[in-house]
C-alpha positions as CSV (number, residue, x, y, z in Angstrom):
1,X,119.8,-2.0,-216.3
2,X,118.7,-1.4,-212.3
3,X,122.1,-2.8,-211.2
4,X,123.9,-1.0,-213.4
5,X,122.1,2.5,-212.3
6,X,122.1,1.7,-209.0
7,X,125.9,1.2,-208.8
8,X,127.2,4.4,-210.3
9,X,129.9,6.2,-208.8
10,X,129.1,10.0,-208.4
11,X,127.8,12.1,-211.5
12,X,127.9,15.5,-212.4
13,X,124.8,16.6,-213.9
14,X,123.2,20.0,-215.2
15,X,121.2,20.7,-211.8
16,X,123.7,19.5,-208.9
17,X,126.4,16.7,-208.4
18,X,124.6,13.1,-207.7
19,X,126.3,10.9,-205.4
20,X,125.4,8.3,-206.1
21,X,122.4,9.4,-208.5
22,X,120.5,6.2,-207.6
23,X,120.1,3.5,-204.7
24,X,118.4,0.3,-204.5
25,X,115.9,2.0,-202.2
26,X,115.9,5.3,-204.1
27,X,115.7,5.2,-207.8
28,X,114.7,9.1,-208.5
29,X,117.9,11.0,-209.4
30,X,115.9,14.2,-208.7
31,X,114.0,15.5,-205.9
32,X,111.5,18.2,-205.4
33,X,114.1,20.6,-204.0
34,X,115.6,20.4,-207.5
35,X,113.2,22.1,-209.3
36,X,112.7,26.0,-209.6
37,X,110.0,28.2,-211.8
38,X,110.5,30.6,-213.6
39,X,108.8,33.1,-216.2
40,X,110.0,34.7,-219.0
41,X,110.1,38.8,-218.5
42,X,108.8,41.2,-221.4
43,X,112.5,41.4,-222.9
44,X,112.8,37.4,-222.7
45,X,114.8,37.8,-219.2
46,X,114.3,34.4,-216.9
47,X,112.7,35.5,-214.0
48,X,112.3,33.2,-210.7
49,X,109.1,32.8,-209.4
50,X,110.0,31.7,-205.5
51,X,107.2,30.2,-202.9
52,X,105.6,32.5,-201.0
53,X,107.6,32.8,-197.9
């Protein structure tokens, strides 16, 4: 299963395009800069919540 993962060709997911999504070194497809917050406004809008700058 690892070599298999770890020799994909490039991958395009939901969030970004991986390429390659895994390496023998690095086995998390994601990183932290892939994730955003968010709350859900009074009408049900998404709303981002961004780090305070």
């Amino acid at each position: 299963m690892r070599d298999a993962l770890e020799n994909l060709g490039a991958y395009e997911g939901l969030i970004r395009t991986y390429d390659p999504p895994f390496r023998p070194d690095h086995h998390d497809a994601l990183t932290a800069a892939d994730f955003r917050t968010a709350r859900y406004g009074q009408d049900g809008t998404i709303i981002p919540i961004r780090p305070e700058e």
